[in-house]
Backbone as CSV, one residue per row, in Angstrom:
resi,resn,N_x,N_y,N_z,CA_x,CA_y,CA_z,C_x,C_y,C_z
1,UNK,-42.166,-25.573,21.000,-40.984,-25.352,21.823,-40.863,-23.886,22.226
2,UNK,-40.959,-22.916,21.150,-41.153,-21.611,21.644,-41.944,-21.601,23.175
3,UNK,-42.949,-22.019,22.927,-44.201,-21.165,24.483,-43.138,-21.741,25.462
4,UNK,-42.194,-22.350,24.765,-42.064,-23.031,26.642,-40.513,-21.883,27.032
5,UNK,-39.938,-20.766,26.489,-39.024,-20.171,25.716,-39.764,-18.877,27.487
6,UNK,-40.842,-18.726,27.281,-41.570,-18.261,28.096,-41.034,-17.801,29.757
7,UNK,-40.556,-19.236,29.675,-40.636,-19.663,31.359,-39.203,-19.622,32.115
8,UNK,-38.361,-19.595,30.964,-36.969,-19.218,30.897,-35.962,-18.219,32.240
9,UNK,-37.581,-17.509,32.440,-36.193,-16.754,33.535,-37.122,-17.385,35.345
10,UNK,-38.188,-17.979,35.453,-38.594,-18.676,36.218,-37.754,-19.967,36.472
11,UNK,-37.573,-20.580,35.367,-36.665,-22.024,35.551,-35.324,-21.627,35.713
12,UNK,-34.965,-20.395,35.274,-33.355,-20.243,36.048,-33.583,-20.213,37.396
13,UNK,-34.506,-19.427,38.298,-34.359,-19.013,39.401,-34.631,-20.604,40.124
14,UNK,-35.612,-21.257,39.356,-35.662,-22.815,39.902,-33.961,-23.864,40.521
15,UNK,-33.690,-23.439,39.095,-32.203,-24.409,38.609,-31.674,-23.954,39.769
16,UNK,-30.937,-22.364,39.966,-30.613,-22.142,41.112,-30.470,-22.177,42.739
17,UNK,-31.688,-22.451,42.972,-32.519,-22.355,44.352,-32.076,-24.156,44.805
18,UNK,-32.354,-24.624,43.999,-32.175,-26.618,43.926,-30.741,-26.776,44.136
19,UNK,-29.763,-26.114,43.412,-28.759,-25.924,42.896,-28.236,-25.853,44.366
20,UNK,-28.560,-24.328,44.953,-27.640,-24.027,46.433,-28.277,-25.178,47.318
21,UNK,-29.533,-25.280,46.973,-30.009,-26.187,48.711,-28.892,-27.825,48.161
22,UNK,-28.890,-28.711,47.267,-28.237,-29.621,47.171,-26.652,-29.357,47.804
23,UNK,-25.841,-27.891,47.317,-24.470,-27.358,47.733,-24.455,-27.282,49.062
24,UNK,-25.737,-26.780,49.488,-25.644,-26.145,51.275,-25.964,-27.601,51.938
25,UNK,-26.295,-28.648,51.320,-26.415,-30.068,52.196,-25.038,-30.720,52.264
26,UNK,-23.981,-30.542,51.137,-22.909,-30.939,51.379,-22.533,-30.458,52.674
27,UNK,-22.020,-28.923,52.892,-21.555,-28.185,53.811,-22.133,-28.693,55.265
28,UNK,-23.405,-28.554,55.659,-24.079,-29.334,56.422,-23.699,-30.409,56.694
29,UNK,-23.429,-31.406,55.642,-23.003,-32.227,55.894,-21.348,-32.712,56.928
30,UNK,-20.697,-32.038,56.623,-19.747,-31.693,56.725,-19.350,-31.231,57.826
31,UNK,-19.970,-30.168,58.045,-19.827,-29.001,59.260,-20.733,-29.623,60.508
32,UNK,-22.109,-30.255,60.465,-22.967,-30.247,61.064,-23.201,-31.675,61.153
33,UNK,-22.976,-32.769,60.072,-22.896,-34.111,60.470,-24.387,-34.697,60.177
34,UNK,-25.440,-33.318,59.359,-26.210,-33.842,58.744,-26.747,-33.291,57.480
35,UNK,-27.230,-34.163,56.560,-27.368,-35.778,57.039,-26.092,-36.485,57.170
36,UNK,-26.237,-37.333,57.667,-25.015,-37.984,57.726,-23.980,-38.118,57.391
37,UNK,-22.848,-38.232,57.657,-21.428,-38.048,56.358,-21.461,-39.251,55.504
38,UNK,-20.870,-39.225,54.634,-20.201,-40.447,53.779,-19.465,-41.469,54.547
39,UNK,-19.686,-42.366,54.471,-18.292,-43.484,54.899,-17.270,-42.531,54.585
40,UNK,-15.972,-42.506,55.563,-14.694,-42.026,54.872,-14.554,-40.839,55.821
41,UNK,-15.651,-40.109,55.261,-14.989,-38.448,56.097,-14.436,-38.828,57.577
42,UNK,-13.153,-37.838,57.498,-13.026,-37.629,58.177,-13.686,-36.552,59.566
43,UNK,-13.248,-37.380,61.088,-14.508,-36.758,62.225,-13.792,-35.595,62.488
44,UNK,-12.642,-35.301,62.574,-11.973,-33.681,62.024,-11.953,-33.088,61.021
45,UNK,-12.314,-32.059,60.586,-11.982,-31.648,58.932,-10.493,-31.248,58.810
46,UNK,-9.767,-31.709,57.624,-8.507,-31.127,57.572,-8.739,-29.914,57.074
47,UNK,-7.878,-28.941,57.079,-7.864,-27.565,56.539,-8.488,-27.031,55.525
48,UNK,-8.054,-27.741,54.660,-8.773,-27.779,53.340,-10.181,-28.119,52.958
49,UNK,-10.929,-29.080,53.262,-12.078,-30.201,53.293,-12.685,-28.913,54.478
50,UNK,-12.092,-28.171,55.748,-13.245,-27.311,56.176,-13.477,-25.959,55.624
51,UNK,-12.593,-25.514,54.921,-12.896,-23.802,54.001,-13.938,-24.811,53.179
52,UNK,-13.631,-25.568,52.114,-14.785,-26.086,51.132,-16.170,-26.211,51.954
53,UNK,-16.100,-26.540,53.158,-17.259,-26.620,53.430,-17.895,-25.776,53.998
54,UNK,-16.964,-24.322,54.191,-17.729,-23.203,54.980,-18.217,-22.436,53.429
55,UNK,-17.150,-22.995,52.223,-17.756,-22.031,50.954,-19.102,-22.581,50.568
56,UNK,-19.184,-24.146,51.158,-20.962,-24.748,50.878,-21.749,-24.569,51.284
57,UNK,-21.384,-23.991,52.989,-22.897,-23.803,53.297,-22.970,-21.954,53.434
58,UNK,-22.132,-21.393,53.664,-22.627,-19.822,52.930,-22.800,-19.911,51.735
59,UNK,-21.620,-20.530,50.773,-21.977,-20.156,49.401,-23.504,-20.694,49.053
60,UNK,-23.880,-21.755,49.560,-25.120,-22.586,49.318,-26.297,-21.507,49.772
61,UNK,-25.889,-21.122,50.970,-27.002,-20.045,51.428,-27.243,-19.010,50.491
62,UNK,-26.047,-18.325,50.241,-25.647,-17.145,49.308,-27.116,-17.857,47.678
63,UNK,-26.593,-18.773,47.558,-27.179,-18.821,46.139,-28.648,-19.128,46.136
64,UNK,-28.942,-20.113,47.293,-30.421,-20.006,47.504,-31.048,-18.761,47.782
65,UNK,-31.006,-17.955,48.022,-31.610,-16.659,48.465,-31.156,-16.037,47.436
66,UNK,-30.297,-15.865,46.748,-29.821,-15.144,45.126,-29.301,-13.692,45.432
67,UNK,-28.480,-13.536,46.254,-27.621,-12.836,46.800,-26.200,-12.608,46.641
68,UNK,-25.961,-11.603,45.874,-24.566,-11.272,45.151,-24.040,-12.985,44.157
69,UNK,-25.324,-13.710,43.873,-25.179,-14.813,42.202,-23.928,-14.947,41.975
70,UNK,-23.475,-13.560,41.240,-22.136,-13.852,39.861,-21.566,-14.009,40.892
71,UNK,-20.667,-13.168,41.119,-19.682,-13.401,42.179,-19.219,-14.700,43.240
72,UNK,-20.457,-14.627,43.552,-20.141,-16.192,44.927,-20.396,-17.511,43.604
73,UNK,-21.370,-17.750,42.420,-21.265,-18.554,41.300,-20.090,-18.784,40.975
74,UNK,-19.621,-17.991,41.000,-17.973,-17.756,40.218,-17.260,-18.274,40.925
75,UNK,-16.768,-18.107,42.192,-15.928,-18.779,43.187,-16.393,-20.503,43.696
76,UNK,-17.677,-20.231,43.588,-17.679,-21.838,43.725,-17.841,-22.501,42.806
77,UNK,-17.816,-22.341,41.508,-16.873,-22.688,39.836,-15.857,-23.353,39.959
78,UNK,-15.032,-22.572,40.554,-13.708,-22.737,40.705,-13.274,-23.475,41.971
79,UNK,-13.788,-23.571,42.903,-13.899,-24.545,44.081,-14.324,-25.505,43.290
80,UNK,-15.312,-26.094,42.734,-15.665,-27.343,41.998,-14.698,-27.889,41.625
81,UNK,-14.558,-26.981,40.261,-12.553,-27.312,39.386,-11.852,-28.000,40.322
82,UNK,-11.310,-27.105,41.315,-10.531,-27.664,41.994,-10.730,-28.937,43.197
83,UNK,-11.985,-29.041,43.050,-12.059,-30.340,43.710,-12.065,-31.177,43.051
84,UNK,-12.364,-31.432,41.986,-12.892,-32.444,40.857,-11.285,-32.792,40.534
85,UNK,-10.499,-31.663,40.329,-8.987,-32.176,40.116,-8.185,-32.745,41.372
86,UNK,-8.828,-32.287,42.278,-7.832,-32.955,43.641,-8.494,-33.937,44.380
87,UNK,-9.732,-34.256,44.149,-10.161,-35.478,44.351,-10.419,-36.657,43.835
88,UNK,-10.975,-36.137,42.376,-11.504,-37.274,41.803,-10.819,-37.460,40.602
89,UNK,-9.910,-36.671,40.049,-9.273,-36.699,38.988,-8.019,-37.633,38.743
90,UNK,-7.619,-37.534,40.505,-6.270,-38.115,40.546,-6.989,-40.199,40.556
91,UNK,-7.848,-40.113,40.369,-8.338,-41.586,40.575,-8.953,-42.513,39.417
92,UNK,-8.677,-41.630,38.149,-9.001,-42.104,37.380,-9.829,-41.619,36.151
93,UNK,-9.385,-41.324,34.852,-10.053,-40.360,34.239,-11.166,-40.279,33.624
94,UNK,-12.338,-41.462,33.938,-13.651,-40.904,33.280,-14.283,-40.557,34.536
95,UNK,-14.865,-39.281,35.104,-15.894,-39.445,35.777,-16.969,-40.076,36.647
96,UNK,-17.370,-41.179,35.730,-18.872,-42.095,36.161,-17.972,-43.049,37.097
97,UNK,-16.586,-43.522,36.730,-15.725,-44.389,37.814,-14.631,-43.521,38.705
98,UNK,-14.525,-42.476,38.768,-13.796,-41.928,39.507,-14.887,-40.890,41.082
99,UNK,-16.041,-40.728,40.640,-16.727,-40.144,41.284,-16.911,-38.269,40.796
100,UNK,-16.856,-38.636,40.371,-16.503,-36.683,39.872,-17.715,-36.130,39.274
101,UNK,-18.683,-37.300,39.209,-19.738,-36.195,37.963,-20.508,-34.846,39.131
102,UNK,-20.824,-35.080,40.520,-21.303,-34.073,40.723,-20.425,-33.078,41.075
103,UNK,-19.517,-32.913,40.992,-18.594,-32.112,41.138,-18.066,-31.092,39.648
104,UNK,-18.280,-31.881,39.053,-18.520,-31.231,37.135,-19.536,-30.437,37.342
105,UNK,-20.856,-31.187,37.137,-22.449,-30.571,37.474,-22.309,-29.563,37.930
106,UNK,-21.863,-29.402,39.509,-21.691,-28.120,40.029,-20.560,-27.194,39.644
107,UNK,-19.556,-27.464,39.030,-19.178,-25.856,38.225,-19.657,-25.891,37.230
108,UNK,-20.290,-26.925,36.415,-20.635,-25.889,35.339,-21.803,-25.364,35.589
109,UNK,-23.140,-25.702,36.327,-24.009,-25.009,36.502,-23.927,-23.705,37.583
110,UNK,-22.495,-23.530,38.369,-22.045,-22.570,38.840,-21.590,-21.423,37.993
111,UNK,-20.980,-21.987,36.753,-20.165,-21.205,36.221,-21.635,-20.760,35.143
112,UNK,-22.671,-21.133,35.040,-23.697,-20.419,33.617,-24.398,-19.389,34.731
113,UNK,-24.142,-19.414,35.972,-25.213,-18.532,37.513,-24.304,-17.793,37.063
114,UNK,-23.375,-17.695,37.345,-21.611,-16.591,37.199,-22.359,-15.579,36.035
115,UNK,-22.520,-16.175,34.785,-22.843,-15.592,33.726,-24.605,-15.217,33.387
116,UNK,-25.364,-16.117,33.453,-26.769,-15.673,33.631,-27.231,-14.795,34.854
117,UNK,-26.720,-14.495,36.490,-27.300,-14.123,36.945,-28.437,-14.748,37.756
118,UNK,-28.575,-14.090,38.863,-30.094,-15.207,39.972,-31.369,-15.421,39.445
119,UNK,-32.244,-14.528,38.488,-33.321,-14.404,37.757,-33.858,-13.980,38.671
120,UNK,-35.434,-13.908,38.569,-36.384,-13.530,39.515,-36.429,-14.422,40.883
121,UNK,-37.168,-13.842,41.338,-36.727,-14.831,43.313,-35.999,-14.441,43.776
122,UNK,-35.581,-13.290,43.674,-33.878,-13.080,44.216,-33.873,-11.952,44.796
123,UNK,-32.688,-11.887,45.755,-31.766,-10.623,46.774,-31.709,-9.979,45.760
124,UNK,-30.623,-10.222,44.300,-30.278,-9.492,43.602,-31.297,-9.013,42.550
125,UNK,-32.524,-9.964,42.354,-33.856,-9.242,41.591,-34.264,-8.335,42.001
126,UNK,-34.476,-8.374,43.349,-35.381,-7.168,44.432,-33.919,-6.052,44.856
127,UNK,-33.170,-5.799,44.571,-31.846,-5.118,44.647,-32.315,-4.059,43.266
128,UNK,-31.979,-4.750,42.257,-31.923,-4.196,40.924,-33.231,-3.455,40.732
129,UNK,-34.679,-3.878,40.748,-35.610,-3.215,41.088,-35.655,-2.106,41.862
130,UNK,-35.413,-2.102,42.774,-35.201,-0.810,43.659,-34.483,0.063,43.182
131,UNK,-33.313,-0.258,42.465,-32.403,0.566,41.910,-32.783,1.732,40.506
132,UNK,-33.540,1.053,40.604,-34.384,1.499,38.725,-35.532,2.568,38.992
């Protein structure tokens, strides 16, 4: 188990990169109509439903490229939270029947970027390097 202990700051930058492109397909979704929407959405965004989706596809951009991480991690943490409570929470409280698990998924693997940082691959790798 150790050797694999190794690869640790490669598979963050992995987790990450997967992480924004899945976030930046919501937004896309959303904003751009692909891929396709969900049954349901609405063909206007209300107010709300379009900031979330301008924080998905910058924030999504933002994190794929690993560009200012903590910070934009952090805010879309908390965008998660708050969707998970204003969407899926009010419908029923386990998860797997309310719809909420990817919405969990994504703050908490938002909220360990917040705290770990982009790893290598990154705006903010090649930032910090230069700096040194």
């Amino acid at each position: 188990m150790d050797r694999l202990s190794v690869y640790t700051p490669q598979v963050l930058a992995i987790l990450r990169i997967v992480t924004g492109l899945l976030f930046l397909e919501h937004g896309t979704q959303k904003l751009f109509g692909f891929p396709p929407p969900m049954a349901g959405m609405p063909p206007e965004l209300p107010p709300m439903l379009l900031a979330a989706a301008v924080l998905e596809l910058v924030g999504g951009i933002l994190i794929v490229i690993g560009a200012l991480t903590r910070p934009v991690a952090f805010v879309l943490s908390g965008q998660m939270a708050v969707a998970y409570f204003i969407a899926h929470g009010s419908k029923g409280f386990f998860p797997a029947l309310n719809g909420g698990d990817p919405a969990i998924l994504f703050c908490f693997i938002f909220l360990y970027l917040a705290c770990a940082g982009a790893g290598p691959w990154s705006v903010d790798s090649m930032r910090a390097s230069k700096a040194a």
